[in-house]
C-alpha positions as CSV (number, residue, x, y, z in Angstrom):
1,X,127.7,166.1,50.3
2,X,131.4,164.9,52.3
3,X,133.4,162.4,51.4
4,X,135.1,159.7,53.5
5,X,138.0,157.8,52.5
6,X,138.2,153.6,54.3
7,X,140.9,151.8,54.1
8,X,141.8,149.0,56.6
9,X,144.5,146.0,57.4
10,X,148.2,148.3,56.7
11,X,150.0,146.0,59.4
12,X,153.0,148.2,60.3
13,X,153.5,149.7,56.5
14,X,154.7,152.7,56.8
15,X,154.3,153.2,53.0
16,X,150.8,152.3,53.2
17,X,150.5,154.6,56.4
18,X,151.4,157.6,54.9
19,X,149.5,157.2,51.8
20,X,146.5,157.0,54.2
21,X,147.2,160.6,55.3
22,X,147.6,161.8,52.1
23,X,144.4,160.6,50.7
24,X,142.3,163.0,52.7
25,X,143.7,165.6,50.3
26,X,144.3,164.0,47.2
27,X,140.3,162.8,47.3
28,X,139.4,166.1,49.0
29,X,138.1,164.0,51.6
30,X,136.3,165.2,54.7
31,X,137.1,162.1,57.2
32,X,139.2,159.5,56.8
33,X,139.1,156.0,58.7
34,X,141.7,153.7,59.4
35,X,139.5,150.1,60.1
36,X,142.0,148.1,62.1
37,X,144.9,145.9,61.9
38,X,147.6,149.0,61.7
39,X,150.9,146.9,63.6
40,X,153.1,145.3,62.2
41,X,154.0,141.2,62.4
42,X,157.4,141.8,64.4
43,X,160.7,143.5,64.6
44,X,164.0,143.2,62.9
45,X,166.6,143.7,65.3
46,X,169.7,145.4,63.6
47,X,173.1,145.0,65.6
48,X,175.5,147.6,66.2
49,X,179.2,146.3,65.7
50,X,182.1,147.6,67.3
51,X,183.4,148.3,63.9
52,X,180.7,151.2,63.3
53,X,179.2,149.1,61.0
54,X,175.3,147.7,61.7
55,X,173.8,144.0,60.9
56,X,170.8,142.7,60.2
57,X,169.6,139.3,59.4
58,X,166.2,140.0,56.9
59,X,164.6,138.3,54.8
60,X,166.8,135.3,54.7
61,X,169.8,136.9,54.4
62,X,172.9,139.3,56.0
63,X,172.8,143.0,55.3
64,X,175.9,144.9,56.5
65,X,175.6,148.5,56.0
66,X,177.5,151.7,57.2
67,X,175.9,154.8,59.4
68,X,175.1,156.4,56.7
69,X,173.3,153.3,55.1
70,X,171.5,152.6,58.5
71,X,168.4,154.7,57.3
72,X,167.7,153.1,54.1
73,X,167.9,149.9,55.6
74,X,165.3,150.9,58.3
75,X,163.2,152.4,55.8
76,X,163.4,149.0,53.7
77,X,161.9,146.9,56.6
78,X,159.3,149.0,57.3
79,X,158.2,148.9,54.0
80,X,157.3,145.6,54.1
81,X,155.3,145.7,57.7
82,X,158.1,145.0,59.9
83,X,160.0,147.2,62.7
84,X,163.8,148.1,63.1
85,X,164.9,148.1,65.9
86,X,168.7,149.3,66.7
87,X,170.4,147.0,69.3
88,X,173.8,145.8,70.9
89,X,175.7,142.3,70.6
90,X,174.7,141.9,73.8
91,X,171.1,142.5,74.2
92,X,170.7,140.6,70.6
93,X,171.9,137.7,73.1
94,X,169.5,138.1,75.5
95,X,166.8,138.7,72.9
96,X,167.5,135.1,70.9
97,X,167.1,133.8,74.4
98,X,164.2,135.2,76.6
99,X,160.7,135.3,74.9
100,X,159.5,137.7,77.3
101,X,162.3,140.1,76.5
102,X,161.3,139.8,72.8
103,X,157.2,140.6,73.2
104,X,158.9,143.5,75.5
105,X,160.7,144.8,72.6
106,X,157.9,143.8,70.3
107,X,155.0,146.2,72.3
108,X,158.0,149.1,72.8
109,X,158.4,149.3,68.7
110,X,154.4,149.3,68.6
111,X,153.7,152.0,70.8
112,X,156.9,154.3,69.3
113,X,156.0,154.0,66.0
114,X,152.3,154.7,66.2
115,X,152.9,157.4,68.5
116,X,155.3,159.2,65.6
117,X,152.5,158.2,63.0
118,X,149.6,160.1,64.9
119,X,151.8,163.1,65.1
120,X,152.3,163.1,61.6
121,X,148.6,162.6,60.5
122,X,147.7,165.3,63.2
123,X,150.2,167.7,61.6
124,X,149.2,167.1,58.2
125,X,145.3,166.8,58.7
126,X,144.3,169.0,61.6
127,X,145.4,172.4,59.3
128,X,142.9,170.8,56.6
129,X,140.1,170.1,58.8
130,X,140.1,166.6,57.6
131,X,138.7,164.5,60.4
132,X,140.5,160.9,61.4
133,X,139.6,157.8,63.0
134,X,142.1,155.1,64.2
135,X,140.7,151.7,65.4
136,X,142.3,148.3,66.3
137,X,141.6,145.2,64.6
138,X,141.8,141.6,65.8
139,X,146.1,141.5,65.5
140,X,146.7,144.8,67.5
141,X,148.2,144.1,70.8
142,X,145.9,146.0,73.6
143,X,149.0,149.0,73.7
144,X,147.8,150.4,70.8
145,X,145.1,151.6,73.0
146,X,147.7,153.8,74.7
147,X,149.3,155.1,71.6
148,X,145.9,156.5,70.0
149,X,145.7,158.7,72.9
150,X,148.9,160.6,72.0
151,X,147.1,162.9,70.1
152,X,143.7,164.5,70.9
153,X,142.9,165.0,67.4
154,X,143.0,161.2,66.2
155,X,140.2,159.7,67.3
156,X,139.8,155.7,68.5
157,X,136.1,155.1,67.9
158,X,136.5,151.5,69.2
159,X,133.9,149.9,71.0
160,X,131.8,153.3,70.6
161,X,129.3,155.3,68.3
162,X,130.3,158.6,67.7
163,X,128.8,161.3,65.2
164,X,131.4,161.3,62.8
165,X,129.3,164.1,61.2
166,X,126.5,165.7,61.0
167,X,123.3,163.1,60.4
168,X,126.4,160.5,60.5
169,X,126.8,157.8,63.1
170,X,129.4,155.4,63.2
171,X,129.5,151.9,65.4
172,X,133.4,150.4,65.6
173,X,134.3,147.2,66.2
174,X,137.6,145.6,66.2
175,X,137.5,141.7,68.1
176,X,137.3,139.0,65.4
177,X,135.7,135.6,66.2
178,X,138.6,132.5,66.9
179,X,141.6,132.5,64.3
180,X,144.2,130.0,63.8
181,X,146.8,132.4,65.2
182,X,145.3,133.2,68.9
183,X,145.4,137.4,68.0
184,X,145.2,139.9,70.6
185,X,141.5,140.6,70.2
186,X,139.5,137.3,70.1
187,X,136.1,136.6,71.2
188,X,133.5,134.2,70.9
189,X,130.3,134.8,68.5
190,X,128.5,135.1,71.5
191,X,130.5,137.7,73.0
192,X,130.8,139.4,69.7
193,X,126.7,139.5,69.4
194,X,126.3,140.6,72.7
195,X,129.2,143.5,71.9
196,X,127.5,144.7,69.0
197,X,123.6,144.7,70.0
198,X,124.4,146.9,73.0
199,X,126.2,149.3,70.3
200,X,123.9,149.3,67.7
201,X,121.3,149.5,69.8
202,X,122.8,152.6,71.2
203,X,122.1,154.3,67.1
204,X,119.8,157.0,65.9
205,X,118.7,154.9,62.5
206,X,116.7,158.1,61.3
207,X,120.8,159.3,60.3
208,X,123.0,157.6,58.3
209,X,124.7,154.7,59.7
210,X,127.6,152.8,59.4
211,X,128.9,149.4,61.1
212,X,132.9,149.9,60.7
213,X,133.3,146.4,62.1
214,X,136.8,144.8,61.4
215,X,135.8,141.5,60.6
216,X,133.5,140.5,57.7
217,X,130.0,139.2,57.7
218,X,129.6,135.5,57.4
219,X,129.2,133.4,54.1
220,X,130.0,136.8,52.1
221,X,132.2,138.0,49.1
222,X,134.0,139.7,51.5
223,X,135.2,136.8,54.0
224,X,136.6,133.8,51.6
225,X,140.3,133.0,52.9
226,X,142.7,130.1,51.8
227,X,141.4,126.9,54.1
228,X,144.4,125.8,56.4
229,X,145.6,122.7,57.7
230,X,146.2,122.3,61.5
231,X,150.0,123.4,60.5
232,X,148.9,127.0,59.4
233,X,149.6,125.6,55.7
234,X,146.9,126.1,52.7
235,X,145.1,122.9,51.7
236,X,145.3,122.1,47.9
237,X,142.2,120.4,47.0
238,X,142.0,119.2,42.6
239,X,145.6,121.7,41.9
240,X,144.3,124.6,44.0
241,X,143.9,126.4,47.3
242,X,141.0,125.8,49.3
243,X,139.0,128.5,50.8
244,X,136.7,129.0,53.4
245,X,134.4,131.4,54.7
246,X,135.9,133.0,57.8
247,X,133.9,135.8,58.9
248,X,132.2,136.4,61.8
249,X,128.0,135.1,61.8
250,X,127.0,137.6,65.1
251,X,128.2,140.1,62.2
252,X,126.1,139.2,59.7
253,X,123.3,138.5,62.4
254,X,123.8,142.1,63.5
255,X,123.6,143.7,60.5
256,X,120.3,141.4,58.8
257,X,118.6,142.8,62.0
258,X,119.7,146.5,62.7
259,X,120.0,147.3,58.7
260,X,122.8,150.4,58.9
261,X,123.0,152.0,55.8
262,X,126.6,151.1,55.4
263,X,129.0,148.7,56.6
264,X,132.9,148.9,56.3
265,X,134.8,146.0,56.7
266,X,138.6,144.2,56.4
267,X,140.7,141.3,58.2
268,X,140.4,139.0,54.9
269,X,143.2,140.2,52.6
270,X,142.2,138.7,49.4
271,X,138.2,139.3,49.5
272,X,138.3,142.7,48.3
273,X,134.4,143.4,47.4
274,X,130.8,144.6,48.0
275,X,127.4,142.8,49.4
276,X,123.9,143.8,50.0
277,X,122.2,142.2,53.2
278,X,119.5,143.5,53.0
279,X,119.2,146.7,52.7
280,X,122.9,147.4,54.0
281,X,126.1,147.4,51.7
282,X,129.1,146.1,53.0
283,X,132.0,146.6,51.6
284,X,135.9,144.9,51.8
285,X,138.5,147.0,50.3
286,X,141.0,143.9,50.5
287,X,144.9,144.5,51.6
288,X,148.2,144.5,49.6
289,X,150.3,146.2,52.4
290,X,153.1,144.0,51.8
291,X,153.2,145.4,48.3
292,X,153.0,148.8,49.5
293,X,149.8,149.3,47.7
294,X,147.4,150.9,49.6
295,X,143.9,149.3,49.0
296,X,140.6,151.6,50.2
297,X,137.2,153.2,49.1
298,X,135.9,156.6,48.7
299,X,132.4,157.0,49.5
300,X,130.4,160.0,48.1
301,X,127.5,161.0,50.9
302,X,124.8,162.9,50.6
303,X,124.0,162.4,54.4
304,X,120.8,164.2,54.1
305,X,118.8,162.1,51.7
306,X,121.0,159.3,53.2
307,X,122.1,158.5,49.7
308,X,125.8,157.4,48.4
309,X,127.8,155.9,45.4
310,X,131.4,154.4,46.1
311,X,134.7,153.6,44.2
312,X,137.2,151.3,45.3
313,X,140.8,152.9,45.2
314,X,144.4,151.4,44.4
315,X,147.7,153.9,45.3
């Protein structure tokens, strides 16, 4: 019997982050699995003055805080998904100017801060023999890539199957089919089908298997979204949001004709849930990382008879 702890969609939290390493031993878990979407949405920059003081403008407003302050402040944006980044009057000019000097910025925060997080993880998990996989989802700019490979002990299952364990295979996906935003790692339904039918068909379907495929089957509980208007605002339709299905159809196509046993899942926030298609379940933990509330789902496996019960978590 193991146990594997999913949870997916933290975008930059470090809150959320950390919580994620600490689940593999407060569920006594064997493996843990981080399902994509781990950056954050930007960076803060926070100017140094040449009175020793440091400002930032966040969240609609000023802060001015001392040297001492400075952490707290950093720690505060990072809570809610974003990066600090510590800066002069001068460059802050050059920033508010060039684009291309803020994406620069933008990837350098990325890559720092996910290289600190995999040493952490690797120092708290490799004593435990807890296993890890990191993945990229749809929003994760292509230096992640890099980043993962800082340590040997996190593994980046993307675009692979890999034994996670014994009698346990484990297909990763993280493109998404076309969004309204234009993210990093966009294809289209035919590339996505032709992506995963070269991987699944790669599987050993006499073990137990598990799609860990970022974006959601098709016409699911697990892919309804607010329905947006051409300005990236929710429509209202009789006093209430709209929603849509928004999840990928080669996904569901893949699944209805390979049949894993299991099939992890994230990219739509608020469709937390479970589905049978056929004889797969797919599951959606959902995301409230800009609460701090890490959303995931321990799965109890008896790998063996290929049997397993699971429990959504909130932490």
């Amino acid at each position: 019997m193991i146990k594997i702890f999913f949870t997916t969609d933290i975008h930059g939290s470090e809150r959320c982050f950390r919580k994620f390493v600490n689940a593999g031993k407060f569920y006594n878990a064997n493996i843990l699995i981080l399902g994509g979407d781990i950056t954050g949405k930007g960076f803060v920059p926070i100017v140094r003055l040449k009175n020793g003081y440091y400002e930032a403008n966040y969240q609609g407003n000023e802060e001015i805080v001392s040297k001492d302050e400075l952490p707290k402040l950093e720690e505060e944006i990072r809570f809610n998904g974003l990066y600090p980044y510590v800066t002069t009057e001068e460059e802050l000019e050059v920033i508010e100017k060039s684009p291309e000097k803020r994406r620069e910025i933008f990837k350098f925060v990325i890559k720092h801060t996910l290289e600190e997080w995999m040493v952490l993880a690797t120092e708290r998990l490799k004593p435990l023999g807890i296993k890890i996989f990191v993945s990229p989802g749809n929003d994760d700019d292509p230096v992640v890539d890099d980043a993962l490979f800082v340590s040997k002990y996190v593994i980046n299952p993307d675009m692979k199957v890999i034994e996670i364990y014994d009698n346990v295979e484990m297909l990763s996906y993280g493109y998404s089919n076309p969004t309204p935003w234009n993210s990093p790692r966009e294809k289209t339904e035919e590339e996505i089908y032709n992506d995963l039918k070269s991987l699944a068909g790669q599987m050993d379907y006499n073990k137990f298997t598990i799609f860990n495929i970022h974006v959601p089957p098709f016409n699911t509980p697990l892919d309804i979204a607010p329905k947006l208007d051409k300005t990236l605002k929710p429509v209202v339709e009789g006093g209430s949001v709209a929603t849509e299905n928004v999840g990928s159809k080669s996904v569901r196509r893949i699944i209805e004709e390979f049949q894993p046993d299991l099939g992890l899942h994230g990219h739509v926030h608020e469709s937390p849930g479970s589905v049978k298609i056929g004889k797969t379940l797919s599951l959606n933990p959902g995301s409230e990382y800009s609460d701090g509330i890490l959303r995931g789902v321990l799965i109890n496996l008896d790998e063996k008879k290929k049997k397993f019960t699971f429990q959504f978590t909130m932490g």
